[in-house]
N, C-alpha and C positions, 0 to 999 in steps of 0.2 A: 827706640824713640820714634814719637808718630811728626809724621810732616803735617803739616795742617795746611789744609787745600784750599778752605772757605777763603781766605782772603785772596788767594790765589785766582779763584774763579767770581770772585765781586772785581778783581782789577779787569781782568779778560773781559767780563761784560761790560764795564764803564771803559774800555779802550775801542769797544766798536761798535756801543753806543753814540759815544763822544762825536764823532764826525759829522754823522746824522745830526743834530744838535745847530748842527750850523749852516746846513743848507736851508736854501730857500725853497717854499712848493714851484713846481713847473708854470709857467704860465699859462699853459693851455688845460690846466685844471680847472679855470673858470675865466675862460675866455671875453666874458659879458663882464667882468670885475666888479660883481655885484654877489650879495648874501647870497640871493636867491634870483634862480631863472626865472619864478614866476610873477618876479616885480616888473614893472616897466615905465614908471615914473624918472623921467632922466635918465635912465640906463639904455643905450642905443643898442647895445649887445642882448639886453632882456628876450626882445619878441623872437630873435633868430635862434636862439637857444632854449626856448621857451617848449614846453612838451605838448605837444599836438594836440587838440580838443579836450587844454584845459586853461580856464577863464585867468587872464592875467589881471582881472577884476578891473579894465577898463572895455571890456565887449558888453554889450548888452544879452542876458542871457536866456529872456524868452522868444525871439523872435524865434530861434532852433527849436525850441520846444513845440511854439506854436505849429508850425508848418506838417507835426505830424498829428497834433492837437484836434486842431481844426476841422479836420476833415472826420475825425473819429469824434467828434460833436454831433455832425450832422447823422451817419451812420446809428448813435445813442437815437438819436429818435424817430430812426423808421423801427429799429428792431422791434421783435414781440416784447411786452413789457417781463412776461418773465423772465426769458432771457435777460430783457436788461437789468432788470433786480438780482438776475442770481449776479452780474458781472459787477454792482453796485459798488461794492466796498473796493476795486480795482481803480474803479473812476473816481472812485471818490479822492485814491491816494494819489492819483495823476493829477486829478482837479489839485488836491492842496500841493504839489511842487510844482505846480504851474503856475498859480497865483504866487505862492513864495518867490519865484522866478520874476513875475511882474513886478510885484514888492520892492524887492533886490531891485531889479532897472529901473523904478521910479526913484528910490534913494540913491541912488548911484549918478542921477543926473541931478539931484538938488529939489525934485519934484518933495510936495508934503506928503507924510503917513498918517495924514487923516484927510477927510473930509467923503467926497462921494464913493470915493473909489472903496475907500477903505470899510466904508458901511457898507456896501455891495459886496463884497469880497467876504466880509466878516458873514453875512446874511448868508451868502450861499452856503459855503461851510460851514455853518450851524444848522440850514437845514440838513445836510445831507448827512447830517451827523458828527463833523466836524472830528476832529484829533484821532486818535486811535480806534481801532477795534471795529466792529463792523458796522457797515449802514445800515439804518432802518428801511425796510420797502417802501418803495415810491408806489402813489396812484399816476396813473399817466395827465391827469392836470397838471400833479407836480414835477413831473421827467418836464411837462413841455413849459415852465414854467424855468425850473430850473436851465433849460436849455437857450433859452431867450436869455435869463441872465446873464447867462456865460455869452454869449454873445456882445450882449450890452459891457460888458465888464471890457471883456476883448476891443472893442473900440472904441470904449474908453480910453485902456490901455495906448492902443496905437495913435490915438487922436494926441494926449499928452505926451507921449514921449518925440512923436513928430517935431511938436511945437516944441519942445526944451531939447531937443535935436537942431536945431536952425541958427 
């Protein structure tokens, strides 16, 4: 005669399962006692638990951008232009997660997604080719054309969000 072991070892497993079942998680598994670390809406524990350079979606997140932006603006237009054409489709992709970035912090304060900014912004990145894949060659009219843009956008940028900053 055979002993039959399966119910044998389905009890064993639900005897030391079972316990487990009933405990509580730790409390210091999520100390901030929220979903998620990366909220911060009424969660006073959010920003201290929050993972280091990344957006709790209440920072503004061009001004970091800008600061290494900017200077590689002015740089774009001393270089020789071929150089800057071969570097084109580079800047170009910088150019659109920058503006995506401005975007982001003007909707982020209540600011509109249309009007100057938004025509300027849309213009730049259709010249320069806009969305995927590689830029067309600039003549240097249009490098120093498109560089004043960016410019003008940029202080745009900073002039509104000042103001719906106050």
């Amino acid at each position: 005669m055979r002993v039959h072991q399966f119910p044998l070892a389905t009890l064993l497993a639900a005897a030391i399962a079972l316990p487990a079942c009933g405990s509580k998680p730790s409390p210091d598994a999520n100390p901030a006692g929220t979903a998620s670390v990366y909220s911060s809406h009424g969660d006073s524990g959010a920003r201290q638990n929050g993972i280091a350079q990344t957006a709790t979606g209440s920072e503004l997140e061009a001004p970091a951008r800008l600061r290494g932006f900017v200077p590689r603006i002015d740089a774009m237009a001393q270089e020789p232009l071929d150089r800057f054409n071969k570097n084109l489709t580079a800047y170009k992709n910088t150019l659109g997660d920058v503006v995506k970035a401005m975007a982001s912090d003007r909707t982020r304060l209540g600011l509109p997604g249309t009007g100057t900014f938004s025509e300027l912004s849309d213009s730049m990145l259709n010249e320069i080719g806009g969305g995927t894949g590689f830029a067309p060659p600039m003549s240097d009219a249009q490098r120093q054309r498109l560089i004043g843009q960016l410019h003008r956008l940029i202080g745009m940028y900073e002039s509104d969000v000042g103001r719906a900053s106050r």
